[in-house]
Backbone as a ProteinNet text record, in pm:
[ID]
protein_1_A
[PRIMARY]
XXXXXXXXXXXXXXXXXXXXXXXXXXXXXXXXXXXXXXXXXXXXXXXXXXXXXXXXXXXXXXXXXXXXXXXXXXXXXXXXXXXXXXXXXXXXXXXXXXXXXXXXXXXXXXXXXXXXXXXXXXXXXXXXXXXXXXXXXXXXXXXXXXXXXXXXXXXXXXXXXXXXXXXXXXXXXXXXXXXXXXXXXXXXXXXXXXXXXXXXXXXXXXXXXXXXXXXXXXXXXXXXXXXXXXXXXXXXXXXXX
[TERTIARY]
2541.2	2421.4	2345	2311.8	2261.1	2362.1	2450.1	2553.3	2564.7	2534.9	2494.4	2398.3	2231.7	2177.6	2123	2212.3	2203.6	2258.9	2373.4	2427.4	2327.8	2292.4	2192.9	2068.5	2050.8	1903.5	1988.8	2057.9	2141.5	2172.5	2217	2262.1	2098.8	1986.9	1874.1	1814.3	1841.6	1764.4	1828.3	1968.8	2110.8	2013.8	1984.6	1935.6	1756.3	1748.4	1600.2	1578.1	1677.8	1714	1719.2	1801	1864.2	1769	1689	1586.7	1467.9	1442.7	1340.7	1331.7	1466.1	1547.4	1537.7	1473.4	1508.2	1364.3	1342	1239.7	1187.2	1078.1	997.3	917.8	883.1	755.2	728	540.7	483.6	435.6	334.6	279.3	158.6	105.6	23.8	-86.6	-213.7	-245.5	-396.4	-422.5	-534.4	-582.8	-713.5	-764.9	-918.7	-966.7	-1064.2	-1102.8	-1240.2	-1293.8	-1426.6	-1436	-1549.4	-1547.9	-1491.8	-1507.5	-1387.9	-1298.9	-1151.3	-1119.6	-1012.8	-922.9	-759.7	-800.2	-647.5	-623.3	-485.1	-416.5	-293.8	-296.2	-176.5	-112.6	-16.8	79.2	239.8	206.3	368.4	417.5	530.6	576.9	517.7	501.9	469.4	534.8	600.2	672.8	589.1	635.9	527	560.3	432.3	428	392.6	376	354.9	419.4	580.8	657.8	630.9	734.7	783.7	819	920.6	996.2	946.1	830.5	762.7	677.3	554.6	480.6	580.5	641.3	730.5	789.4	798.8	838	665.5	591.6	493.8	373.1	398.2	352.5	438.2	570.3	618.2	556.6	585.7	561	378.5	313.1	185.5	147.3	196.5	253.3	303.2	354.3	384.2	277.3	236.5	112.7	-7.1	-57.8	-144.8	-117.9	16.8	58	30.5	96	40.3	-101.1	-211.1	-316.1	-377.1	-323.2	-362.1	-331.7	-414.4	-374.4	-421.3	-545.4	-572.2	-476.1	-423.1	-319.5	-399.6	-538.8	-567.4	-651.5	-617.9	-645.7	-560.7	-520	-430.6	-437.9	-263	-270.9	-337.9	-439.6	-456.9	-317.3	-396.5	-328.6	-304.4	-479.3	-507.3	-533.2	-462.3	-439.3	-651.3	-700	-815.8	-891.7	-885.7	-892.8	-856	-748.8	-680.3	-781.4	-782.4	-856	-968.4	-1071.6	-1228.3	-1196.5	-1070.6	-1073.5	-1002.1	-949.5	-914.4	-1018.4	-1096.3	-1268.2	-1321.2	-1349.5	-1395.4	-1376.9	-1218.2	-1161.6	-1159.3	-1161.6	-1239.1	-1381.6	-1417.2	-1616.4	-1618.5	-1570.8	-1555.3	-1480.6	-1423.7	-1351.6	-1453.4	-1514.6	-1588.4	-1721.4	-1772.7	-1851.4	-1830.8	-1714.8	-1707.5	-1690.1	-1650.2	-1576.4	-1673.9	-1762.3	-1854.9	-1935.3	-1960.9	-2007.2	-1925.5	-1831	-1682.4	-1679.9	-1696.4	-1607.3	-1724.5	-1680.9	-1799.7	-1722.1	-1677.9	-1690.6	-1689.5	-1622.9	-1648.7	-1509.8	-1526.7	-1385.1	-1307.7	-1209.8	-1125.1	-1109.1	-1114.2	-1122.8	-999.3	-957.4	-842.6	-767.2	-657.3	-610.6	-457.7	-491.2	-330.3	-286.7	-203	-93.1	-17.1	-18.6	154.9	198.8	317.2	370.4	502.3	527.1	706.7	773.7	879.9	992.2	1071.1	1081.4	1284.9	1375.5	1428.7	1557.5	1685.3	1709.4	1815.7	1790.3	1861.2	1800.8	1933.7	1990.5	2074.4	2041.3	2140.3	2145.3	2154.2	2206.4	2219.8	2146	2080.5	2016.2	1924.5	1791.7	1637.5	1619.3	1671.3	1638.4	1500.2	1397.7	1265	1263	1186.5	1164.6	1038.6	994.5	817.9	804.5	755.6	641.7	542.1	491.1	392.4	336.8	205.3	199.2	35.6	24.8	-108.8	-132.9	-235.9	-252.5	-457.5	-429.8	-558	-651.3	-584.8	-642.1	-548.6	-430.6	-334.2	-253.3	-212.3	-135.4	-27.6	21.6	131.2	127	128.4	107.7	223.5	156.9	284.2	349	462.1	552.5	659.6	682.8	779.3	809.6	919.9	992.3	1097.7	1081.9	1162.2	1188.4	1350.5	1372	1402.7	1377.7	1324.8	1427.3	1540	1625	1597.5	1583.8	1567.9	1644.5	1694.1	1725.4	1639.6	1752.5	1580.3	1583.4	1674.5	1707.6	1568.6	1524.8	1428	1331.7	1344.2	1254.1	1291	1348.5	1339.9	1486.6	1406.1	1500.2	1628.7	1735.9	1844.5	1885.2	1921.5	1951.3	2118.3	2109.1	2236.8	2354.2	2371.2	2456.7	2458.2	2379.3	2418.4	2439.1	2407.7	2532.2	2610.2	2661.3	2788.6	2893.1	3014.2	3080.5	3157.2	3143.5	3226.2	3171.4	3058.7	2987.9	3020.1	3141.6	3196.3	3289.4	3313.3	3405.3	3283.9	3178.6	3097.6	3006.9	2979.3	2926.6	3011.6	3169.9	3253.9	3203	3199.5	3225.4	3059	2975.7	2834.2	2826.4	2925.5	2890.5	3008.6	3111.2	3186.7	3058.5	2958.1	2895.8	2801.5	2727.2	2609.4	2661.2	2770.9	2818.9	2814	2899.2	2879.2	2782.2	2645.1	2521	2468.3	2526.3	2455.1	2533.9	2639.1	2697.4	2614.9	2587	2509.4	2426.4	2306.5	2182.4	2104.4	2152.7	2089.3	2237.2	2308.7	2395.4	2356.3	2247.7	2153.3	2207.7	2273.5	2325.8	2213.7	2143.1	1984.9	1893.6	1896.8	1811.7	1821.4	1723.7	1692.8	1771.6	1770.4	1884.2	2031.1	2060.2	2186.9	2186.2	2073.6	2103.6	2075.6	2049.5	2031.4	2180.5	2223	2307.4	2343.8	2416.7	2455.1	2433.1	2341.5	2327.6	2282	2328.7	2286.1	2113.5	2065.9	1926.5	1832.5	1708.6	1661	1681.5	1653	1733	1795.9	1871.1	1934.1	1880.2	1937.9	1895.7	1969.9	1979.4	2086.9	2028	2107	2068.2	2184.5	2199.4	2279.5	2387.1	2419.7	2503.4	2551.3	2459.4	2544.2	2432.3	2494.8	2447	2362.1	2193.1	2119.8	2110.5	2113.2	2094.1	2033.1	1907.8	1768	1712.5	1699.8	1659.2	1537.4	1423.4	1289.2	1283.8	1169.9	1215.4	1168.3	1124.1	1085.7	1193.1	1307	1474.2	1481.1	1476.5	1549.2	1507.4	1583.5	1542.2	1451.8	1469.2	1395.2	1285.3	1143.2	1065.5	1079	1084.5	1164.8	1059.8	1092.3	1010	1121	1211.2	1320.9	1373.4	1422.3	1458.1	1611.6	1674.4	1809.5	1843.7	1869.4	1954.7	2050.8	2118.2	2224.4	2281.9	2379.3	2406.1	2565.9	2605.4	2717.7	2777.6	2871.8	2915.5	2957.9	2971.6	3015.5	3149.3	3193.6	3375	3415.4	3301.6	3340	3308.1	3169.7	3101.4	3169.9	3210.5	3207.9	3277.2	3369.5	3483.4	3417.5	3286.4	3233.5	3093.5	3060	2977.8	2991.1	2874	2903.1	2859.4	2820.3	2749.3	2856.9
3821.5	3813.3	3683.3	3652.1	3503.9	3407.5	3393.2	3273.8	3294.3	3388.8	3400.8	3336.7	3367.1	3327.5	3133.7	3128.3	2961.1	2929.8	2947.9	2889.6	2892.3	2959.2	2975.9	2893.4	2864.5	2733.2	2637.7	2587.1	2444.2	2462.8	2498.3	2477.6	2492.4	2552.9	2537.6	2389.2	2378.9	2229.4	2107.1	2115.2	2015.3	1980	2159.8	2143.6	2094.3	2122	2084.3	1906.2	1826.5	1673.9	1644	1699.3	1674.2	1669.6	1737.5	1778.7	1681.1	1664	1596.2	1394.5	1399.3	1279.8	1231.7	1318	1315.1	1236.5	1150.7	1042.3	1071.1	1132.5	1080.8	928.4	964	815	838.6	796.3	801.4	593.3	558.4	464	460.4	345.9	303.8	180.3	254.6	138.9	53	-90.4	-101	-207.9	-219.9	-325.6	-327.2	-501	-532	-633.1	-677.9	-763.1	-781.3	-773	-844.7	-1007.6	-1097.1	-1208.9	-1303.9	-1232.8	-1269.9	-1139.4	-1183	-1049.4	-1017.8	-890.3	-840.7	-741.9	-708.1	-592.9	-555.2	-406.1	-378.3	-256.1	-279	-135.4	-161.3	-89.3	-76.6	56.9	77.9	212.7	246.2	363.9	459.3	554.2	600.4	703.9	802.3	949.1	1051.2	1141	1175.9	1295	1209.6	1229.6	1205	1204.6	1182.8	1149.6	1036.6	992.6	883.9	791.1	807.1	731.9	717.4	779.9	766.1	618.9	634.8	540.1	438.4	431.8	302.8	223	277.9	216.3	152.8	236.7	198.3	85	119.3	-9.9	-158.5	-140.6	-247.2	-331.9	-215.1	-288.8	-321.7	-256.8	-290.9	-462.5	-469.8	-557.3	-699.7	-643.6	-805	-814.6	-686.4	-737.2	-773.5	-709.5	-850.8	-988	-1034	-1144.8	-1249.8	-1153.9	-1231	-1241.8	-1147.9	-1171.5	-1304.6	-1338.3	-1428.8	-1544.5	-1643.1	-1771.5	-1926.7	-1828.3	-1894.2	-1895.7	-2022	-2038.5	-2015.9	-2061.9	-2061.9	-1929.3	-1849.7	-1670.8	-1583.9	-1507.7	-1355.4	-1281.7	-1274.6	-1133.5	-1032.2	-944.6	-798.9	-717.1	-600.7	-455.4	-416.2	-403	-298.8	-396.1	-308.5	-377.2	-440	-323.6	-289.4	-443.9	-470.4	-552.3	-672.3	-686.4	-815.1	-891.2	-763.4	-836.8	-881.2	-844.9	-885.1	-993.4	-1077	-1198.9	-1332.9	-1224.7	-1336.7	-1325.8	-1247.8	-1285.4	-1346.2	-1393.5	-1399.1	-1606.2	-1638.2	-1753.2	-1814.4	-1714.8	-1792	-1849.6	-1782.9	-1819	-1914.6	-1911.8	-2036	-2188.8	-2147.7	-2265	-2289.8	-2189.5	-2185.7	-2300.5	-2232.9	-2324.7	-2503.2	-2479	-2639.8	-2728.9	-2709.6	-2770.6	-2789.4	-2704.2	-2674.8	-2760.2	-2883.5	-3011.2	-3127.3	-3089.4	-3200.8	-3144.2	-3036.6	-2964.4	-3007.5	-3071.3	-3076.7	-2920	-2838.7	-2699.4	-2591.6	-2436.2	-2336.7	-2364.3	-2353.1	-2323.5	-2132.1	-2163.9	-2071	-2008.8	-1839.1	-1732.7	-1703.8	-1687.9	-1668.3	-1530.5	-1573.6	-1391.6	-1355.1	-1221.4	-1190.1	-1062.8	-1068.1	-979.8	-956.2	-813	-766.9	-629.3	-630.6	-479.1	-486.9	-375.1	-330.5	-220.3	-238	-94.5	-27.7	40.1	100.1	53.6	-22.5	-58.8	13.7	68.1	178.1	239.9	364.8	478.2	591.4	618.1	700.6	781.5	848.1	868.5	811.6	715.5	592.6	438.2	430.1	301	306.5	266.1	231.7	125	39.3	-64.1	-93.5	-189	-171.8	-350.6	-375.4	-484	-521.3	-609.7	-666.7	-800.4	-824.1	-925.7	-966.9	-1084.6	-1106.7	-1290.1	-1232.8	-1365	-1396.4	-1507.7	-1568.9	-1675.1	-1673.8	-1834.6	-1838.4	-1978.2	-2026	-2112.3	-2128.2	-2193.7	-2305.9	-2325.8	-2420.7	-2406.1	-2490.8	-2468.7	-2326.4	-2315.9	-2243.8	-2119.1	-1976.9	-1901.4	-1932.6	-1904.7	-1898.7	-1770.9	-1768.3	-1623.7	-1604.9	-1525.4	-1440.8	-1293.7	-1305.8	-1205.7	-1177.6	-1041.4	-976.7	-870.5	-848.2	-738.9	-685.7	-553.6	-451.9	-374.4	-361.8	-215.1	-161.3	-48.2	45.8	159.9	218.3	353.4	481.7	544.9	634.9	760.9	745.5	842.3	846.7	685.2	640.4	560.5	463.4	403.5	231.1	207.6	64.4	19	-102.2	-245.1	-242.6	-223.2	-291.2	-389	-456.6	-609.3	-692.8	-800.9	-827.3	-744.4	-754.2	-746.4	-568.9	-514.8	-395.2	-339.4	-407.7	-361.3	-462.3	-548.7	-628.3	-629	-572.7	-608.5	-705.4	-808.8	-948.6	-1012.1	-1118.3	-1197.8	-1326.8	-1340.4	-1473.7	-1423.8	-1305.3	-1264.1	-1242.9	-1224.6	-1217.4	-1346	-1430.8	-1519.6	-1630.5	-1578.3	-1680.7	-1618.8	-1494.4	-1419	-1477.6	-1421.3	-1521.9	-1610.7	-1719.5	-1855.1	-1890.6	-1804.1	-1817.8	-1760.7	-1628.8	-1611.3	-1716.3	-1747.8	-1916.5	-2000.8	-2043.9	-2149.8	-2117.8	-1998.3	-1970.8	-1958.4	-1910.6	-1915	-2031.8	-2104.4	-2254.7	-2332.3	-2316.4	-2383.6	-2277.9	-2195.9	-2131.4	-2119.9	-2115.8	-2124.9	-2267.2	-2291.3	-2463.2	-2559	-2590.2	-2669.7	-2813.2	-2840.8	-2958.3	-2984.8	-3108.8	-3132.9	-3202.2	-3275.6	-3343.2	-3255.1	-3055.2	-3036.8	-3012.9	-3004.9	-2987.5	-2920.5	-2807.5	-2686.2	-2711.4	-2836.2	-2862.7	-2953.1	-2990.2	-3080.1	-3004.7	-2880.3	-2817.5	-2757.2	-2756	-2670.7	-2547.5	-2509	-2364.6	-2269.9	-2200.4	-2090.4	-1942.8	-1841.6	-1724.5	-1682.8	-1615.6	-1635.8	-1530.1	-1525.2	-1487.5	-1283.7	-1247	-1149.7	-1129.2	-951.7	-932.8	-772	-728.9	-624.3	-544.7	-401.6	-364.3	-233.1	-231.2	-149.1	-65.1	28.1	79.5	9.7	-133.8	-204.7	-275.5	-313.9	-347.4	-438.2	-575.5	-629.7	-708.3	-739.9	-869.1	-925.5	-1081.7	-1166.9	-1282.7	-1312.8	-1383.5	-1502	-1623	-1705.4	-1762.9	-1787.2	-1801.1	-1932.7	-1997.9	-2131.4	-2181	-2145.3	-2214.2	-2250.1	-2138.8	-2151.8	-2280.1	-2369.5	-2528	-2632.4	-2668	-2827.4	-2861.9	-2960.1	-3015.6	-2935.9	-2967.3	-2893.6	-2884.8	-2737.3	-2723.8	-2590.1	-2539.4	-2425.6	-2317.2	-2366.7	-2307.3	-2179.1	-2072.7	-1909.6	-1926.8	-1824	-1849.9	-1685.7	-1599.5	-1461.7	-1436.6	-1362.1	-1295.6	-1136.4	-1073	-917.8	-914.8	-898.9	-864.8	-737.6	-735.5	-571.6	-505.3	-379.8	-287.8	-287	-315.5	-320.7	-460.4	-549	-659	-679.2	-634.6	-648.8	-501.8	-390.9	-314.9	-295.9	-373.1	-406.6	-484.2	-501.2	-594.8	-516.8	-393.5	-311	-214.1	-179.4	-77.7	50.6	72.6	185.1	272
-2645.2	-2561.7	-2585	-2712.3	-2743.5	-2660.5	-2687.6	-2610.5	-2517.4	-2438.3	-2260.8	-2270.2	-2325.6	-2292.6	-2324.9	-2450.2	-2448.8	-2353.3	-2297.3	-2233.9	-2097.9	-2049.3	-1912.2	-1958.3	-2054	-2039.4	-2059.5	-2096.9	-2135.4	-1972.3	-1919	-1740.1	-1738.6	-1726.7	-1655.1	-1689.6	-1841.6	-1863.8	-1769.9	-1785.5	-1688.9	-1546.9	-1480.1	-1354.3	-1335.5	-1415.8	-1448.3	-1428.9	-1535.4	-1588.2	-1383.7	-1341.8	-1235.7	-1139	-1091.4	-1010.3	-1053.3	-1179.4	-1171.6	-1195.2	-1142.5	-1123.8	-1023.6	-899.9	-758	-758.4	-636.9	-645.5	-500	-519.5	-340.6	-320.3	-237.6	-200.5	-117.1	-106.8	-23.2	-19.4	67.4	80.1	26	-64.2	-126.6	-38.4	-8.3	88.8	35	23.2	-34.4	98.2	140.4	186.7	165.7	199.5	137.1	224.7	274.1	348.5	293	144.5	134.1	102.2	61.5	75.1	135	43.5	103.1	211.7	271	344.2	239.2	207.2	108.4	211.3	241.6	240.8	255.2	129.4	65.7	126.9	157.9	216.3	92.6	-23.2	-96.8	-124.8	-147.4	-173.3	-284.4	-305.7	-467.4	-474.5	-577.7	-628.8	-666.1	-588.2	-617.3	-751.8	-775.9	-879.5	-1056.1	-1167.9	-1254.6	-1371.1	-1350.5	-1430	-1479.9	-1583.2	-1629.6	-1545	-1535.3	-1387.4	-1266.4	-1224.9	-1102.9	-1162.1	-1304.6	-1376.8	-1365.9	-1463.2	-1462.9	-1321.8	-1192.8	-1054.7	-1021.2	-1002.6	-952.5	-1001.3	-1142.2	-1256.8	-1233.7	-1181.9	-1180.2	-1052	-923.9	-819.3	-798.9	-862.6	-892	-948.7	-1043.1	-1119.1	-1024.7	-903	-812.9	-693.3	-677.2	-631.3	-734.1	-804.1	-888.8	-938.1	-932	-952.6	-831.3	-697	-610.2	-577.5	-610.6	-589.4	-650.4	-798.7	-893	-866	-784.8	-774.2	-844.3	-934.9	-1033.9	-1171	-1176	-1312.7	-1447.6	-1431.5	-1562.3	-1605.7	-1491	-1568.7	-1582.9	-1672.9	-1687.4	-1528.3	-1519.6	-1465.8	-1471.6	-1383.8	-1418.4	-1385.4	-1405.1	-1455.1	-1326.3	-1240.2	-1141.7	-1002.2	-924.9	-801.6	-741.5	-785.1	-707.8	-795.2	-932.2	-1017.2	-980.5	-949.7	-879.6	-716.3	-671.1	-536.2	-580.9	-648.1	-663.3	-729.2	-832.5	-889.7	-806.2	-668.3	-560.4	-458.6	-480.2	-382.6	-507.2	-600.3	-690.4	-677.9	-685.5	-684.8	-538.5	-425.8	-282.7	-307.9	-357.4	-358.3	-449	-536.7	-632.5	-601.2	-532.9	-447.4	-341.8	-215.4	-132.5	-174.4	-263.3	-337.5	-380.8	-439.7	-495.1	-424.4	-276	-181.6	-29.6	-26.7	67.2	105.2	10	101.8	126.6	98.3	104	265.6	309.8	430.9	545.2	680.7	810.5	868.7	822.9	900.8	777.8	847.4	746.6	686.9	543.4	476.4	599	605.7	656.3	531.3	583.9	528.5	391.2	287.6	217.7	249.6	313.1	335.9	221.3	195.6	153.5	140	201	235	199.6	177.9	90.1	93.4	141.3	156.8	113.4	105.5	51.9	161	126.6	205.6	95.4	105.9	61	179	100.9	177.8	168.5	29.7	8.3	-106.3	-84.9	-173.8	-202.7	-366.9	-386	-484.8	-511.9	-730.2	-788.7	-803.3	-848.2	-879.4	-720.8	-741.9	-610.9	-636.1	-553.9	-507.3	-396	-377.6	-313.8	-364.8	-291.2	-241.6	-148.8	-91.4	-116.8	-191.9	-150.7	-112.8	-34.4	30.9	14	0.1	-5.5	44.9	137.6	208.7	167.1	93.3	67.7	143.3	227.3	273.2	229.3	149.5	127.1	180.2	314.4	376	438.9	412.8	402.8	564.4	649.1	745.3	712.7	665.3	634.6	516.2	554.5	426.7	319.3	214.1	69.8	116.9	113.9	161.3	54.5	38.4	-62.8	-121.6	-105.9	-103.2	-237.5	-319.4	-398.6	-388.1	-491.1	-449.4	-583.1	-596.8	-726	-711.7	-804.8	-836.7	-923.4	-894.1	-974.7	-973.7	-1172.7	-1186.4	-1177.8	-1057.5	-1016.6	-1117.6	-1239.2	-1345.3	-1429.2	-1472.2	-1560	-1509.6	-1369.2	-1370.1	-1380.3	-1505.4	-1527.9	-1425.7	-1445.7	-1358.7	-1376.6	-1290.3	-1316.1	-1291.4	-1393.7	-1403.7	-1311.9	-1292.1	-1223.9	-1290.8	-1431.4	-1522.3	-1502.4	-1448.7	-1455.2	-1350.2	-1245.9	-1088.8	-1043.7	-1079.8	-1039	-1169	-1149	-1292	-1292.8	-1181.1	-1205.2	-1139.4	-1199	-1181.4	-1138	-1160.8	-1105.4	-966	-952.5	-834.7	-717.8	-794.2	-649.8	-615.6	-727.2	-742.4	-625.2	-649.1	-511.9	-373	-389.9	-253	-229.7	-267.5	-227.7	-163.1	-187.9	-156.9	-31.8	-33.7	134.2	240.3	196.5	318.6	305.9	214	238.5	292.8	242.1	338.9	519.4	543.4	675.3	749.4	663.6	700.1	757.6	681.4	648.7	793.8	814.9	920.9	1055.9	1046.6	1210.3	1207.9	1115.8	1116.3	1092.8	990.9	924.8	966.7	1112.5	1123.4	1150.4	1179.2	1071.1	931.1	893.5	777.1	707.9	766.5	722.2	661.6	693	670.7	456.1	428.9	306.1	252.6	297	227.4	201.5	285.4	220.9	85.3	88.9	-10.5	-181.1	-170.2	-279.9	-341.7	-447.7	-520.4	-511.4	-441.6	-455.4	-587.5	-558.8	-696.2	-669.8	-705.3	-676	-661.9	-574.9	-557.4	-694	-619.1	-781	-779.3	-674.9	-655.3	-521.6	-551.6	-429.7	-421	-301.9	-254.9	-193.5	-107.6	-64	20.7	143.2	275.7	273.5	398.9	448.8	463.5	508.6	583.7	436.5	319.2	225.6	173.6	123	-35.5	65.9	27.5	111.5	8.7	77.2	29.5	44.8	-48.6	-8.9	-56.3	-27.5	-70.5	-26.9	-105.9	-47.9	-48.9	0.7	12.4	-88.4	-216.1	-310.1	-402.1	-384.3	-449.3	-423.3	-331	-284.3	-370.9	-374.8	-491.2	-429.1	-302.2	-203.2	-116.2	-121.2	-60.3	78.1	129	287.4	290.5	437.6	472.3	556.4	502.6	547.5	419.1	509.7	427.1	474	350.4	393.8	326.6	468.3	412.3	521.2	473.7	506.4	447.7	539	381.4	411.8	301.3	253.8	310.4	405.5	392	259.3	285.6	203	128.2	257.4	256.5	137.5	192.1	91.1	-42.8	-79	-198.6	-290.1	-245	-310.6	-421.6	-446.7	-576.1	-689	-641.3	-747.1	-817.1	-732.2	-745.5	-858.6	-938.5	-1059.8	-980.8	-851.5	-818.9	-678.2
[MASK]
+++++++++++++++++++++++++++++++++++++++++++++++++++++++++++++++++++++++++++++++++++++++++++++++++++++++++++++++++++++++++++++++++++++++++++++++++++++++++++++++++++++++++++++++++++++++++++++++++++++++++++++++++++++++++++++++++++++++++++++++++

């Protein structure tokens, strides 16, 4: 009777591990118009696990980074924290600059949201964005992409979903190149003149492996983005998942 009944919690705990492995999300939304304009639309992982904390701390985490465009202060923690020190660094700029300017300094805006792009047992792919413009012709734009084990939470690293880094590292660079001949077939433009190198991350949909290069990746300063995605059929031999 005892070894019936161990055995029936060791399967309840199994199903228990299992179930509470399973990952929802809802949307996380913040905005703000008191000095600057912020607003945030990113995924959040529901409920009060471990693994929910640890996803949402991370992606928290790239939005206060992007909020921070002052170099010579710390990251915050808290998103809500982050905006009042980028209204904080408009007005301070607003200020120093305000009789240099014959009009109004233009407003500082920033923007940032995320998706799920793909989602298993296995692996969480999340997308974030984020667009600051300080006033500058052109917003700062950028884009990462966050894997995550939706077992625990933390990052998986290249090294832990590709198991041949140089087999995909080739296959990479037959689709850039092709990219590069139909999109950028401009040989003048900038992007050719940079080095082929794997970007800072990657990401992955239904259709298969994306692949993203922001334009700050380029040797040469350009305003040019360079993606493309990998099918399934092709990348998948190189895949740990």
């Amino acid at each position: 009777m005892l070894k019936s009944i161990s055995s029936l919690c060791v399967v309840f705990f199994l199903f228990s591990c299992k179930k509470e492995a399973k990952l929802d999300f809802s949307n996380r939304t913040f905005s703000s118009e008191k000095k600057a304009i912020v607003s945030i639309i990113i995924p959040e992982a529901k409920g009060s696990s471990s693994t929910a904390k640890t996803i949402n701390t991370t992606l928290e985490q790239f939005a206060c980074q992007a909020l921070n465009i002052d170099a010579s202060k710390e990251n915050l923690s808290l998103i809500e924290e982050s905006a009042k020190q980028f209204d904080a660094s408009y007005a301070a700029f607003k200020k120093h600059i305000s009789n240099e300017l014959s009009q109004e300094l233009p407003i500082w805006e920033a923007n940032i949201d995320g998706e799920i792009t793909f989602k298993s047992d296995d692996i969480v792919s999340i997308a974030m964005n984020s667009s600051i413009n300080t006033g500058a012709a052109k917003s700062n734009f950028k884009i990462k992409f966050f894997n995550f084990n939706p077992s625990n939470g933390q990052q998986l690293t290249l090294k832990d979903i590709i198991n041949d880094l140089n087999g995909f590292t080739k296959l990479v660079k037959k689709y850039y190149d092709k990219e590069l001949l139909t999109t950028y077939a401009n040989e003048q433009s900038p992007i050719h003149k940079t080095a082929f190198k794997l970007p800072e991350t990657i990401g992955f949909n239904d259709e298969g492996v994306i692949v993203f290069y922001n334009n700050y990746e380029f040797l040469t300063p350009a305003s040019e983005v360079l993606e493309f995605t990998i099918p399934y059929v092709a990348a998948n031999e190189f895949l740990t998942f």
